[in-house]
N, C-alpha and C positions, 0 to 999 in steps of 0.2 A: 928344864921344862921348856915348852913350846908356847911363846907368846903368843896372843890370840893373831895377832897379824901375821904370823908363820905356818896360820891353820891351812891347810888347801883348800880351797874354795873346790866348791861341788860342781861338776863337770855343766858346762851350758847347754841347754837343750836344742837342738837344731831349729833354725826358723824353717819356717814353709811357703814359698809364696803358692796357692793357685790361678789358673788359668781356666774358669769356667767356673757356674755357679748350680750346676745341676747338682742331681744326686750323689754322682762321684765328688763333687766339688766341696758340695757343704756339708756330707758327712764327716768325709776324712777331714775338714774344718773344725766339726765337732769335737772330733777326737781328737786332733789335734792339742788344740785349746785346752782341754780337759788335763792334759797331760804337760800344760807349762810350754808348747811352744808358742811362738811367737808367729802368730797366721793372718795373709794377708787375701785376700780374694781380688781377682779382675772378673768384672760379669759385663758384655755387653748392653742385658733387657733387664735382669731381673731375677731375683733369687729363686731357685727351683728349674732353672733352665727350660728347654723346651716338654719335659718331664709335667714340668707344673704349668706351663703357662699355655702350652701347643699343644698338648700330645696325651700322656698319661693322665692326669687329672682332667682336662676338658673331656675326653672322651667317652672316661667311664662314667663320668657326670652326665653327660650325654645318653650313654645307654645306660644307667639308672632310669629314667625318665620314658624310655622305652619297655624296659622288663616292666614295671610299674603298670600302662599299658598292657603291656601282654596278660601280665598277671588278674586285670582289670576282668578281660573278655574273657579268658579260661574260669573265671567265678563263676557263669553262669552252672560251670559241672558243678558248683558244689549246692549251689540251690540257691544263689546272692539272685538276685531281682533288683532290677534298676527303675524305677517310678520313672515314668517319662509319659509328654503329652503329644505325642507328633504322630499319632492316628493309629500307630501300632505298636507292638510289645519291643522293637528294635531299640535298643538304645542308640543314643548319638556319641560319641565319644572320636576329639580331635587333640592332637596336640598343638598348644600357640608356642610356635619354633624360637618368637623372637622373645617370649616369657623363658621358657625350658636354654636358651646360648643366652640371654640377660645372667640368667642362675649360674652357668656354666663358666663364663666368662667373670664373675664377682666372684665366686668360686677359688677358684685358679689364682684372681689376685689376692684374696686373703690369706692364703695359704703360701703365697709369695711373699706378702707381709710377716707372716708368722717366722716362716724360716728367716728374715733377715730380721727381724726381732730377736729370734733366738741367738742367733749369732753375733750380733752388735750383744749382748748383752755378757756373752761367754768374752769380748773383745776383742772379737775376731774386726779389722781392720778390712772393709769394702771399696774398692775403688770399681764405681760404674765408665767403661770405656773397652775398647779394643786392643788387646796386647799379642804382641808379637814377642818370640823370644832372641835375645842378644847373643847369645852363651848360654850352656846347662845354671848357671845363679841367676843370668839378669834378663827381667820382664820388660822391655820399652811397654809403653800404657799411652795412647791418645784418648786424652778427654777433653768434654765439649771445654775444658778451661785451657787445656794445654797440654802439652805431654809430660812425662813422670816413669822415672826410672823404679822401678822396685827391685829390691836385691836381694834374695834369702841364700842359704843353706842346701836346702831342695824347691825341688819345682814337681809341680804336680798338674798335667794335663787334663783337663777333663771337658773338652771342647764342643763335645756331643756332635750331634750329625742335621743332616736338614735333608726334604723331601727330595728323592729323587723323580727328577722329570724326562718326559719325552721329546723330541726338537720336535717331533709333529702333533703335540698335542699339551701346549702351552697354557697351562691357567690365565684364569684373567678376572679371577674372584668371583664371579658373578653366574656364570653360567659350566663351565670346567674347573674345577675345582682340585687343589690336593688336600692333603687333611688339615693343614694349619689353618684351611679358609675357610671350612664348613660353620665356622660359628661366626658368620657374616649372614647367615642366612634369618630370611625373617619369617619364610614360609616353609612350609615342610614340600621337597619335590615331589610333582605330583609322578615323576617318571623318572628312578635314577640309575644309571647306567655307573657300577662301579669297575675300573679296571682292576685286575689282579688278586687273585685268590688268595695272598697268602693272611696273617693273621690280620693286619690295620683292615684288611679289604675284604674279610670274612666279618672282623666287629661291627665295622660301618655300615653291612648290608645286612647284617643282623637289625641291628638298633633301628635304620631308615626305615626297613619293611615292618618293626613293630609301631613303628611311629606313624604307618599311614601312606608312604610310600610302595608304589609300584616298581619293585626292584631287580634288575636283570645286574647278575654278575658275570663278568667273562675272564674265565679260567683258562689259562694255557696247560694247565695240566691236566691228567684225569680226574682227579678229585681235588674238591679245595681242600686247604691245608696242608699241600703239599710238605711232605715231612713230618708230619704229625701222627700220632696212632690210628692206622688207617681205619679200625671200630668208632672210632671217635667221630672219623670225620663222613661218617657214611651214617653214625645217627645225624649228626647237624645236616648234612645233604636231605635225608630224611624230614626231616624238622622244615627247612625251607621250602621242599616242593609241597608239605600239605599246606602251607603257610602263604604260597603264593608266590618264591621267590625263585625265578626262573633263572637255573646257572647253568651257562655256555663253557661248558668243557673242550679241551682241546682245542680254544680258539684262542686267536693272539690279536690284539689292539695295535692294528698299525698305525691309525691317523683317529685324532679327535678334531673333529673343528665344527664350529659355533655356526647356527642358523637362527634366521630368525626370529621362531619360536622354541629352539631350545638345541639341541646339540645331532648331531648324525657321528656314529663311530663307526670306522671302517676298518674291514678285521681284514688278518692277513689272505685269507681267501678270496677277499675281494665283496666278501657279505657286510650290508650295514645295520646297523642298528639304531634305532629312533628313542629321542627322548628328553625329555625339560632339561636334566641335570647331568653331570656327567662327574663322577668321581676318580681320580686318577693314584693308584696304589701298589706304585712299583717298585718299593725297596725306596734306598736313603744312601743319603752319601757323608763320609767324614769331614766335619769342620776342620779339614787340617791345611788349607791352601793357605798360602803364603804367611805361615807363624814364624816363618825361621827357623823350622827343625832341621833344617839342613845344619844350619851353623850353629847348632847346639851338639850336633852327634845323635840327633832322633831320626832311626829309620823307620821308613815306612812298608808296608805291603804294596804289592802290585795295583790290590783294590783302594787304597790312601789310608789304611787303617797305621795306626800305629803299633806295632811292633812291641807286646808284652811278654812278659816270662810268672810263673805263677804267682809273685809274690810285685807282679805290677809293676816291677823295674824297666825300664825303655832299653836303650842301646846306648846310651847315654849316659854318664856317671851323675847322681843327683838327680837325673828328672824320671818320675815317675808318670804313668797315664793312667784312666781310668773312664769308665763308660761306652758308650756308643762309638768314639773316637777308635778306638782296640778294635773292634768286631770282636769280638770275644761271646756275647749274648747281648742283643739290645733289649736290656732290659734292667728297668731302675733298680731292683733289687741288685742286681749282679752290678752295677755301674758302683752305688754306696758299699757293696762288699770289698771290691777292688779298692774303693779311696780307704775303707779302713784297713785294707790290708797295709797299703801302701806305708800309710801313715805308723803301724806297728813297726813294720820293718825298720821305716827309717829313724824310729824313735829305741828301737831296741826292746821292742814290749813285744809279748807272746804272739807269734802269728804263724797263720796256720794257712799254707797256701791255695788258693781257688781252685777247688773239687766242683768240675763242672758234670759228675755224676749225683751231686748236693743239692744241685741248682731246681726247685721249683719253681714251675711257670704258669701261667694260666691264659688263657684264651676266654674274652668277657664275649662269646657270643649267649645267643640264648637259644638250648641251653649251653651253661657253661663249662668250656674244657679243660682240666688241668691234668701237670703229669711232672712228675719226678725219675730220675734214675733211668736206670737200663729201659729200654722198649722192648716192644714184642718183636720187631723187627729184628733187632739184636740178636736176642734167642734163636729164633729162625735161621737167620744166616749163621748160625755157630761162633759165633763172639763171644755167647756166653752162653752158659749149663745154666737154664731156668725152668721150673716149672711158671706155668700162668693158669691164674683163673680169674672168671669173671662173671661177676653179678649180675644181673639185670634190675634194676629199681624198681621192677613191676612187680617183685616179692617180696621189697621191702614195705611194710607195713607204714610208716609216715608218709611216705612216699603214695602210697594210695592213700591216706589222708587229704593230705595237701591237692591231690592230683596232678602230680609229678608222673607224667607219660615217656619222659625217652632219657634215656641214661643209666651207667652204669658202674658199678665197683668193678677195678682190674687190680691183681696184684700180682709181682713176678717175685719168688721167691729160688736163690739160688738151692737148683740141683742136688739132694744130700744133706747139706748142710744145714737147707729151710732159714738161712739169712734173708730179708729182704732186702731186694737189690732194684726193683722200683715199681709203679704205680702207674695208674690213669683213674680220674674222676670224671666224670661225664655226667653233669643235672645243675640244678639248681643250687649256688651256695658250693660251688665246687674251688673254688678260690681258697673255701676255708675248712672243706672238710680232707684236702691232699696233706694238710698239716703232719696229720698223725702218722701219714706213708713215709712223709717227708724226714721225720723224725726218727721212725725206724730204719728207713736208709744208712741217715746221717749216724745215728748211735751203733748201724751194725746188729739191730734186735732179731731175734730169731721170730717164725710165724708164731710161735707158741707166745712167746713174748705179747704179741700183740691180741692174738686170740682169749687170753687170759684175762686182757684188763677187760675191768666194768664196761659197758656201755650203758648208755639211759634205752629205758623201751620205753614207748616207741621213739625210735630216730633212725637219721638215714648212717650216724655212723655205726650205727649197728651192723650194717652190711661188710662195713671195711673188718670189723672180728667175725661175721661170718667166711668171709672169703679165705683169715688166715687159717680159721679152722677147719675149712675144705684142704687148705692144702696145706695142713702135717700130713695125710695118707701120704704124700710124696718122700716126705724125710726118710 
């Protein structure tokens, strides 16, 4: 017989230290934990990284507060009447900026409480400081107390990224702004000049113009959203000029600088533009300067991103990445996918590597954009065999309820087959009705599949089983 001291002990779970405390950081923490290893976090600020405290949660907190508004004034269609004493039937209706970023910013920290609540509680081990890596095992850590070596198993990156800036057009919090600094603000601008079309700089000239702001956007491309479903982004171009929101196409932001009532931007033609506030939206750069990825074995891209493979491996034995840091998608969703990937692999538990045809996104303008899967551009240029169709919300029945005026259901269904292979949502609540595109993608459902199930009448998901019932004739 085999004495109990001769039993083998059951194999040890890998530790994990990470390096960042966003979404890549403290999911794959979660999971981590859950599954017996031994996890340790380095966070510069604060749990939730710039996801929760800068960026994703202040923002849509932010345009919350705006649609809210919008929704306000579009009541009069339905027949709301506002009581008011100021000589005429006008109502008055303002937003107080330093109430709505007070909200924004308590927001943002609770929610950064929560997640390291959650985490101290799972026993996940927190060290607030800056780390650098020694080797793929060891984190050097400066803290305001001293420094501290942490040593795991694996390492796991997820350093996020931070705004990128112009040399001639320099924030200074106060009058030029990037997005980290817009919730310093105590009044709403009464003129705001945002650089750069792409999504940060499409939401914030959404939100500002519902908030009351005189808002000029200047695009270096033909349309904003460059890259986006080009239906999508010609209802939102739509949506802003009856709304007031004048966007400069084809023009490029050479020079911002500061006057003494508010900002002059000088565009590469040499034309300027005038205005209180100036918002500056040109992409982001990876947190990866001087970590020591060199002398880990972590390579990097051209752009500073770090170098993944689909299951979130570096180049490096042991250290994995995740988030913003990669270039992969900036996007929270996708940054926590990658850390649970990571975390499966390393741990030997089921994982199934990032399917960036999976990936749903959304765009919080208003209205709002979302889209899954293949594009229509796709199909066009011959990538892929699709049929497409697309709804308009103006026959959808809740939809003129509510008085929902611009948006629409898209589906693309593979060629033959009648697989669905992806989506666009365009309206109100688009965040949450691409779900069930999203889902058919991901599971491979045929149109019938989706045509088939129930919908509630009236609703605007009703639209998404009409479209897949247009297009069985193609199968």
């Amino acid at each position: 017989m085999t004495s109990q001291s001769e039993i083998p002990s059951p194999l040890a779970v890998p530790s994990l230290a990470i390096l960042g405390g966003g979404p890549g950081g403290y999911e794959a923490a979660i999971v981590a934990a859950s599954l017996g290893s031994q996890v340790t976090i380095v966070e510069r600020t604060g749990l939730g990284g710039s996801a929760v405290l800068t960026d994703v949660v202040p923002s849509k907190t932010l345009i919350a507060t705006a649609d809210a508004m919008t929704r306000m004034i579009d009541a009069t269609d339905l027949g709301v009447r506002f009581d008011v004493d100021n000589g005429d039937s006008t109502p008055i209706m303002r937003a107080d900026l330093k109430q709505v970023n007070d909200r924004v910013l308590r927001l943002a920290a609770e929610q950064s409480t929560d997640i390291r609540a959650d985490l101290e509680r799972r026993g996940v081990r927190i060290i607030f400081g800056s780390g650098r890596l020694l080797d793929n095992h060891t984190i050097e850590v400066s803290t305001a107390e001293g420094a501290e070596t942490v040593t795991a198993d694996a390492i796991l990156l997820a350093v996020g990224a931070h705004p990128r800036e112009l040399a001639t057009a320099q924030p200074d919090g106060e009058r030029i702004l990037n997005w980290t600094q817009v919730y310093s603000l105590d009044e709403v601008p009464q003129e705001l000049i945002v650089v750069g079309s792409g999504v940060t700089g499409a939401e914030f000239a959404s939100a500002y113009n519902g908030l009351g702001s005189k808002v000029t956007l200047i695009s270096s491309r033909e349309q904003v959203l460059p890259g986006e479903d080009a239906d999508a982004a010609q209802v939102l171009e739509d949506v802003f000029a009856r709304r007031g929101l004048a966007v400069l196409a084809r023009s490029r932001a050479a020079a911002v600088e500061r006057v003494d009532d508010g900002v002059v931007v000088t565009l590469s033609d040499g034309r300027e533009v005038s205005g209180t506030h100036c918002l500056v939206c040109v992409g982001s750069i990876p947190n990866t300067h001087d970590l020591g990825l060199g002398a880990a074995g972590v390579e990097l891209s051209p752009s500073g991103h770090i170098k993944v493979d689909g299951v979130s491996r570096t180049t490096a034995p042991n250290v994995y990445a995740a988030g913003d840091c990669t270039g992969v998608l900036a996007l929270a969703s996708v940054a926590a996918m990658q850390g649970r990937i990571a975390v499966a692999h390393l741990l030997g538990d089921a994982v199934r590597p990032l399917k960036l045809k999976q990936v749903s996104s959304n765009i919080f303008t208003s209205p709002e954009i979302a889209s899954v899967g293949v594009t229509e551009a796709e199909v066009e240029s011959g990538q892929y065999q699709g049929d497409v169709i697309k709804l308009s919300l103006h026959t959808n029945a809740r939809a003129k309820m509510r008085n929902f005026k611009d948006g629409f259901i898209k589906i693309i269904a593979r060629r033959g087959s009648g697989t669905v292979i992806g989506g666009v949502v365009v309206g109100p609540g688009a965040s949450e009705l691409i779900f069930p595109i999203a889902l058919a993608v991901t599971q491979k459902l045929n149109v019938d599949d989706v045509a088939n199930t129930f919908t509630v009448y009236p609703s605007l998901s009703g639209s998404i089983s009409e479209a897949a019932r247009r297009l069985h004739v193609h199968m």
